[in-house]
C-alpha positions in Angstrom: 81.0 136.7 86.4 78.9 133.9 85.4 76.8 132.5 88.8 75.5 129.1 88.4 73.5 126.8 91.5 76.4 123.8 90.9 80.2 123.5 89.9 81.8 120.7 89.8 85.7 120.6 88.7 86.6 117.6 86.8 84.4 115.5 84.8 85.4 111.6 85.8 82.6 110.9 88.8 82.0 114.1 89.6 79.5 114.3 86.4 77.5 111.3 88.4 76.3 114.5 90.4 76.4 117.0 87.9 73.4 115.0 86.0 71.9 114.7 89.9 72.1 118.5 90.2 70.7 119.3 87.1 67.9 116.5 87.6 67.1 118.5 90.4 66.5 121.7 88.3 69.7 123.6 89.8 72.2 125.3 86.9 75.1 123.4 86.2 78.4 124.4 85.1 81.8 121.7 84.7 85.0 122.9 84.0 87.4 120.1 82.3 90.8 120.6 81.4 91.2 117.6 79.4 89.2 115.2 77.1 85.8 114.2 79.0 85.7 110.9 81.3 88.4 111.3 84.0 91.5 109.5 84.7 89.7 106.2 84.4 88.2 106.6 81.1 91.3 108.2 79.2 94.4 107.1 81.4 94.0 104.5 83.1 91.6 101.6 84.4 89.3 101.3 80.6 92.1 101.7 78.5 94.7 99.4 80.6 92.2 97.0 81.8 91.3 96.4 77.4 95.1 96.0 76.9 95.5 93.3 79.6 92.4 91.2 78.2 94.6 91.0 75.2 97.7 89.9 77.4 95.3 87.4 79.2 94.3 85.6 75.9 97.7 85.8 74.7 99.3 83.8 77.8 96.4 81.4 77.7 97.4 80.6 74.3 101.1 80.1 75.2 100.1 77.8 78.2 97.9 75.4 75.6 100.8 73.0 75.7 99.9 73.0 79.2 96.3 71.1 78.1 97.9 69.0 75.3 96.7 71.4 72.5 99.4 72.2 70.1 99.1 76.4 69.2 101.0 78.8 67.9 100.9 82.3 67.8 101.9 83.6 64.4 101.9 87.8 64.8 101.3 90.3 67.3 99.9 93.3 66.0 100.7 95.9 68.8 100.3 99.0 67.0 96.9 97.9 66.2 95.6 96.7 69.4 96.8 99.8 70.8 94.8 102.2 68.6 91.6 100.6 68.7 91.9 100.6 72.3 92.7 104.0 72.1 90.2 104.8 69.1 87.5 103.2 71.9 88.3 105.2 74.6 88.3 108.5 72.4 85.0 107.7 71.2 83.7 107.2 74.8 84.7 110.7 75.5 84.1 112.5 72.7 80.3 111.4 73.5 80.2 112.6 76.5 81.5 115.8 75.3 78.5 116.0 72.8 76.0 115.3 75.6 77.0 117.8 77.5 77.6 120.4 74.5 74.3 119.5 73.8 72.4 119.9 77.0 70.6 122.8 78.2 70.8 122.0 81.3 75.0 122.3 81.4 77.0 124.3 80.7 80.6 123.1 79.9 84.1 125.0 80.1 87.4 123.5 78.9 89.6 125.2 80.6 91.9 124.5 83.4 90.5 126.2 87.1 91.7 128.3 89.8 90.1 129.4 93.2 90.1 132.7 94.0 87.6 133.3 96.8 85.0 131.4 98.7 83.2 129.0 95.7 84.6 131.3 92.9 87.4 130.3 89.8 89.0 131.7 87.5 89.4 130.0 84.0 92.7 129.4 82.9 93.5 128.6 78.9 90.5 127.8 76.4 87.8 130.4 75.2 87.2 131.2 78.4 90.8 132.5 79.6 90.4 134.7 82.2 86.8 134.2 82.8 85.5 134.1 86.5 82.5 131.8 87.5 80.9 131.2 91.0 78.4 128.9 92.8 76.1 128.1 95.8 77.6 124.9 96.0 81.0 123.1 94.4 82.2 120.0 94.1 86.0 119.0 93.4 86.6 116.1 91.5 89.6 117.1 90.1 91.7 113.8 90.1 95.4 113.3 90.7 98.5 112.6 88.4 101.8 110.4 88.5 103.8 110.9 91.2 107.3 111.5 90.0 110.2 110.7 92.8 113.7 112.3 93.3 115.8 110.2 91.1 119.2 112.2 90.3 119.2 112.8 86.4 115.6 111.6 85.7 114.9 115.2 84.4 117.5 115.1 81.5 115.9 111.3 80.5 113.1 110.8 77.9 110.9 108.8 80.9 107.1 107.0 80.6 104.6 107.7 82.9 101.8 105.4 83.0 100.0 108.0 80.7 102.7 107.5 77.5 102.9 103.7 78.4 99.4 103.1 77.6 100.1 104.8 73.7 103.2 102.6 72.9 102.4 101.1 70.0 105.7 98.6 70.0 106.6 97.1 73.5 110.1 98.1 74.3 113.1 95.5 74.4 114.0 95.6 78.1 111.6 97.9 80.2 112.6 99.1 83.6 109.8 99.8 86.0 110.2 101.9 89.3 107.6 101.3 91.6 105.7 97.8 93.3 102.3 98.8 93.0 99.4 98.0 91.1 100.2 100.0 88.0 103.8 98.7 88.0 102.4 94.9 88.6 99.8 95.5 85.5 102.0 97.3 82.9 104.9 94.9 83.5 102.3 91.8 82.8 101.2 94.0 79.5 104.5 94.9 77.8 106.1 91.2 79.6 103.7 89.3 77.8 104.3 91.1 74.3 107.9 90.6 74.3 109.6 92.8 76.6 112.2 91.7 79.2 110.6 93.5 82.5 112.9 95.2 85.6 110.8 96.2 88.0 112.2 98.1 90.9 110.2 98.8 94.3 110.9 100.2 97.7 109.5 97.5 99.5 110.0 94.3 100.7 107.4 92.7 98.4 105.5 94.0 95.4 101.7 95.0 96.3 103.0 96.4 99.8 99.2 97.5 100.7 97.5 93.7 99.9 97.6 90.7 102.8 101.4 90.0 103.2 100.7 86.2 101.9 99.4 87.3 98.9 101.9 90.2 98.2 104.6 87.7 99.1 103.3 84.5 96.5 102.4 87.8 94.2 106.0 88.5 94.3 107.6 85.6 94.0 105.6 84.3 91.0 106.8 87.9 89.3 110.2 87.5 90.5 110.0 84.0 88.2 108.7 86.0 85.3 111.2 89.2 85.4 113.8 90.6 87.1 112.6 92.1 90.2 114.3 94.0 92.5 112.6 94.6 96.4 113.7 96.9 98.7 115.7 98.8 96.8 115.6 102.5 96.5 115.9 104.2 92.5 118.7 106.7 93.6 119.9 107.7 89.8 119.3 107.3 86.2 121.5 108.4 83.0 120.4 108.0 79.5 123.1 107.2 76.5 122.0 106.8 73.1 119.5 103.9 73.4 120.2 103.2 76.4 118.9 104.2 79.9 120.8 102.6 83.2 119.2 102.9 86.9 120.5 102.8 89.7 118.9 101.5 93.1 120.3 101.5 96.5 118.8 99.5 99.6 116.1 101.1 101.3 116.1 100.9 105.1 112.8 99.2 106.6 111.3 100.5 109.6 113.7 101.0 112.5 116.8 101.2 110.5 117.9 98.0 108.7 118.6 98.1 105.0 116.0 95.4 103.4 119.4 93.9 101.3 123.0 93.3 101.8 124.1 94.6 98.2 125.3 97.8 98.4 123.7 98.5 94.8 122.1 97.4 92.1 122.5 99.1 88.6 119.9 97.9 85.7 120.2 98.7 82.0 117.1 98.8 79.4 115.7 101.0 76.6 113.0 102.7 78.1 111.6 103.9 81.9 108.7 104.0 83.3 108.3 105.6 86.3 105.2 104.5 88.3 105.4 105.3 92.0 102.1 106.5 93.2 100.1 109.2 92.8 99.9 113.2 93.0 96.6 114.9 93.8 95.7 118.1 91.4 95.2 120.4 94.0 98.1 122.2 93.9 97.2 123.3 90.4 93.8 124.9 92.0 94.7 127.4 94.6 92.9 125.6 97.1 94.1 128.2 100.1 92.4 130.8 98.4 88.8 129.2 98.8 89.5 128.0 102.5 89.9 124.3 101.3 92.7 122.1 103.7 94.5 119.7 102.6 96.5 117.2 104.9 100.9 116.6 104.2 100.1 115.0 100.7 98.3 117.4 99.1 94.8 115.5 99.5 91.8 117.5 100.3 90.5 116.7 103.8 86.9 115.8 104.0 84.6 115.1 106.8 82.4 111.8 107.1 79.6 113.5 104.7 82.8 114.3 102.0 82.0 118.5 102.9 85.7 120.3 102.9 86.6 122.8 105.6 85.7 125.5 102.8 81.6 126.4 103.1 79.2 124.7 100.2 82.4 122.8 98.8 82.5 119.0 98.8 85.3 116.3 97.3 85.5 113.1 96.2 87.2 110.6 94.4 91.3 110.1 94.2 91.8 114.6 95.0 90.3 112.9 98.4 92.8 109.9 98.9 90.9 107.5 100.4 90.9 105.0 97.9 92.6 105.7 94.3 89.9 103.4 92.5 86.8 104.2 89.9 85.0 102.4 92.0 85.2 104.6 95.5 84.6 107.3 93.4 81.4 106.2 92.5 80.8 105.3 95.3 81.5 108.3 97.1 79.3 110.2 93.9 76.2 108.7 94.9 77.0 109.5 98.6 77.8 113.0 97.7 74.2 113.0 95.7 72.1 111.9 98.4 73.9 113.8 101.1 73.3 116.9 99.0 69.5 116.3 97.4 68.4 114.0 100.0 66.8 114.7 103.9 69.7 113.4 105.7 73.4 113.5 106.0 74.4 110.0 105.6 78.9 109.3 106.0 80.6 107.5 103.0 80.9 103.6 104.3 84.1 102.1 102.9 83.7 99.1 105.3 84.2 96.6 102.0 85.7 98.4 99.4 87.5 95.9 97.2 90.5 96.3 94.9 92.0 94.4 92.1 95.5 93.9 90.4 94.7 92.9 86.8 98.4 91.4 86.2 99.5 87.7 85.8 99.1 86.2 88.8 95.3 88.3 89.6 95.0 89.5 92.6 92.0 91.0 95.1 90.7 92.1 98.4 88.6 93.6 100.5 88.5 94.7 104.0 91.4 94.1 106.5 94.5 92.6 106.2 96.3 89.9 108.3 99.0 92.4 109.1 96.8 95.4 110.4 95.1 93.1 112.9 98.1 91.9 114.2 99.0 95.4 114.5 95.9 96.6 116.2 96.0 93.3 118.7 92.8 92.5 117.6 91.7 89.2 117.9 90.9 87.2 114.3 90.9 83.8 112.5 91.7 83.1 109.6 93.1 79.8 106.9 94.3 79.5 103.6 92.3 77.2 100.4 94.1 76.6 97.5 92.3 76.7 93.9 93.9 73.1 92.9 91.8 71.7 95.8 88.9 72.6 93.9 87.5 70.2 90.7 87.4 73.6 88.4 90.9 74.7 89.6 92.1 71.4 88.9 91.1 71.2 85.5 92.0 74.7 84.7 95.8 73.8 86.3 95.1 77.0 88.6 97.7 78.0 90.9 96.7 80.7 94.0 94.4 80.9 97.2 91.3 82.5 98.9 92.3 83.6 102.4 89.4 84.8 104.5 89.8 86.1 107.5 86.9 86.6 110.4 86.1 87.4 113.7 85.6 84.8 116.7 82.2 84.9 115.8 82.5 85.0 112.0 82.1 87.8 111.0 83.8 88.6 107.8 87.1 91.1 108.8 88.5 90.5 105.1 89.2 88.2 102.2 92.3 88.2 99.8 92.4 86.1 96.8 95.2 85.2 94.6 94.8 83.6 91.3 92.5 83.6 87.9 89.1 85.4 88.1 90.0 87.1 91.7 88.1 90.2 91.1 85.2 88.4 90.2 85.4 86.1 92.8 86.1 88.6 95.7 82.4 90.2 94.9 80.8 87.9 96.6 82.5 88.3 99.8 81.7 91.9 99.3 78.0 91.2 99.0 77.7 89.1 101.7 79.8 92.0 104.5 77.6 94.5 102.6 74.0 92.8 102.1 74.0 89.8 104.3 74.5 89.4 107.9 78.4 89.8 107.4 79.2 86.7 108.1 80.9 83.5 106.7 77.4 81.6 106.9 75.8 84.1 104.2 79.3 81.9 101.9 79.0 78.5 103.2 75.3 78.3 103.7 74.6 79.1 100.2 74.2 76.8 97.0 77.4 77.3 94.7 77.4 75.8 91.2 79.6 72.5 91.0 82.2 72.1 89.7 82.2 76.2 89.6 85.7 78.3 90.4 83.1 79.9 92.9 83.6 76.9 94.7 86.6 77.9 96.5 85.7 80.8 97.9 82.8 78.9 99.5 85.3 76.3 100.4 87.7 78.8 102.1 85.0 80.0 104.5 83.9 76.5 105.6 87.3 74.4 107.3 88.6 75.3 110.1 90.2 78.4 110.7 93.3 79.1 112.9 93.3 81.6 115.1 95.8 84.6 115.3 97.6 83.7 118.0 98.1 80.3 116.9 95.2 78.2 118.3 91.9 76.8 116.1 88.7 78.1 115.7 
């Protein structure tokens, strides 16, 4: 049995400290069942995010009319903006995998991993099938996978996942999406700008249940004007025939009991299915129980403030965790990991402003707390609503959305939720200014914004007058 100082199982952010465990002089070994990079890298945020930049400059082309510029698109070539994304990503990874192959100061094992004691796996497949290796300290980074729902008959239909959706190399004729989220919102603005008649399917009332209800609600109704969407219904059966695959959705009953829609059912015909309803965390492919690791009713690993599991000299982070399913967090909880591990004190991840992003067509972002929570937790808040055509740079660009910030009595900055072109850009400097300023709305509206910039309207948005929750102004 190989003994090394550090393991870490997965290889997306968990090599962020891997490299700071072998900086520090420890032994290093990383076990990776699959190509090197993680999720993000290989299945989801690089390679989607380099399709949609192609969808973005395709739509602004088709709105050109729009500026009095007469364009055309002549051909598409799918296939071919497909594998050079793909040929991109693949050469990301592979270099990782020579740096590492390469190093003497790792040691990497592609293999898939199994506990079976306290800090201790046994290697499953590879060159190293069977092989047991053990550590003072481990670190599980080991990612999650698409959740797959109980829809009768979706085992005996050739399905996508967002995985195979992300290799199509021709968009299909009618797509039927089953889920609201982010990776539904994104993939039907890919494959819906390229041709593709979109249904998208979710449980609840509005796509992007988890963003401010305002946004989620103009969110959905400018997709509802691009596609066929279907909210608040429930996929309850699928069959495939020939070329052809119908679904099935029922209502699904909102909390306390009422069905979100009258129909009885709705039944939606297409070519192909993509199923993306959430996430799955990996651990059940690791044996967790066997190294004393708990997980809570979803499979995620529970961690404490400092990300250590219940098991002794094992730590998690990143989407295995569940906090937040973004790159981002991951990182972010990496370099906390790091310094709680090589430096003096324990310090607890902060995820007081971590923002999100929806890359589809209208953009959407956020940070912090929603309208809807605080209203839930009777806390008392302000907030108000500025639109991007009230701004010279919206204007010109003909840009439809809002910023809605939303702060305390004495202004500090609860959250902010954008809607509309540039929003992950835009939402940064809200996080800046709850992270590096004084928190408040004067860090915004004190400072000097670029005219006529789209920054403006974030800037804008923090200095009228807010209204407060319960109705009165502030």
């Amino acid at each position: 049995m190989e003994e090394y100082d550090f393991l870490v199982i997965g290889s997306g952010s968990g090599l962020d400290v891997a490299n700071a465990a072998a900086n520090q002089g420890q032994s290093v070994a990383i076990v990776e069942k699959g190509r090197l990079g993680g999720t993000c890298l290989n299945r989801g945020c690089i390679p989607s995010k380099q399709l949609l930049y192609h969808a973005d400059v395709l739509k602004t082309i088709e709105r050109a009319d729009e500026f009095h510029i007469d364009a055309t698109v002549e051909d598409v070539d799918i296939a071919e903006i497909v594998r050079e994304v793909t040929e991109d990503v693949h050469s990301s990874s592979d270099a990782i995998e020579r740096g590492l192959a390469s190093s003497d100061r790792h040691d990497l094992y592609k293999a898939e991993a199994r506990f079976v004691d306290e800090r201790t796996i046994e290697l499953a497949d590879g060159d190293h099938d069977g092989e047991r290796l053990t550590a003072d300290t481990v670190l599980v980074a080991a990612g999650t996978r698409p959740a797959v729902p109980p829809i009768d008959g979706l085992e005996a239909v050739d399905y996508l996942t967002s995985r195979e959706a992300l290799q199509l190399e021709s968009p299909p004729d009618h797509l039927i999406i089953v889920g609201g989220g982010y990776i539904a919102a994104e993939l039907g603005h890919f494959f819906g700008t390229f041709g593709s008649d979109v249904s998208i399917v979710g449980r609840r009332p509005h796509l992007l249940p988890d963003a401010d209800a305002a946004v989620a609600a103009e969110f959905t109704e400018r997709y509802a004007d691009r596609f066929d969407v279907y909210t608040g219904y429930e996929a309850t059966a699928v069959v495939e025939s020939g070329d052809a695959i119908t679904l099935e959705a029922r209502p699904f009953p909102e909390p306390g009991g009422n069905a979100a829609n009258d129909v009885e059912t709705v039944s939606v015909t297409g070519d192909e299915l993509l199923v993306a309803a959430g996430r799955v965390p990996n651990t059940d492919t690791l044996n967790v129980e066997a190294a004393g690791i708990e997980t809570d009713a979803a499979g995620f690993v529970e961690t404490d403030a400092y990300l250590r599991t219940t098991a002794d000299g094992v730590w998690a982070l990143g989407d295995v965790v569940g906090e937040y399913l973004l790159k981002h967090n991951a990182n972010h909880e990496a370099r906390t990991v790091a310094r709680n591990l090589f430096g003096e004190d324990l310090e607890p991840v902060d995820y007081s402003a971590m923002p999100f992003a929806v890359f589809g067509s209208p953009a959407v972002a956020g940070v912090g707390l929603t309208e809807q929570e605080l209203r839930e937790s009777d806390r008392e808040y302000a907030t108000r609503t500025y639109r991007y055509e009230e701004t010279a740079r919206g204007s010109a660009m003909k840009a439809e959305g809002f910023v809605k910030p939303i702060i305390d009595l004495k202004g500090e900055i609860l959250g902010c939720h954008i809607i509309g072109p540039g929003a992950s850009d835009l939402i940064q400097e809200v996080v800046v200014a709850m992270t590096a300023g004084s928190g408040t709305v004067r860090d915004i509206r004190d400072s000097v914004h670029i005219h006529p910039a789209l920054s403006e309207v974030v800037q804008r948005a923090v200095s009228g007058q807010f209204t407060r929750g319960d109705g009165h102004d502030h």
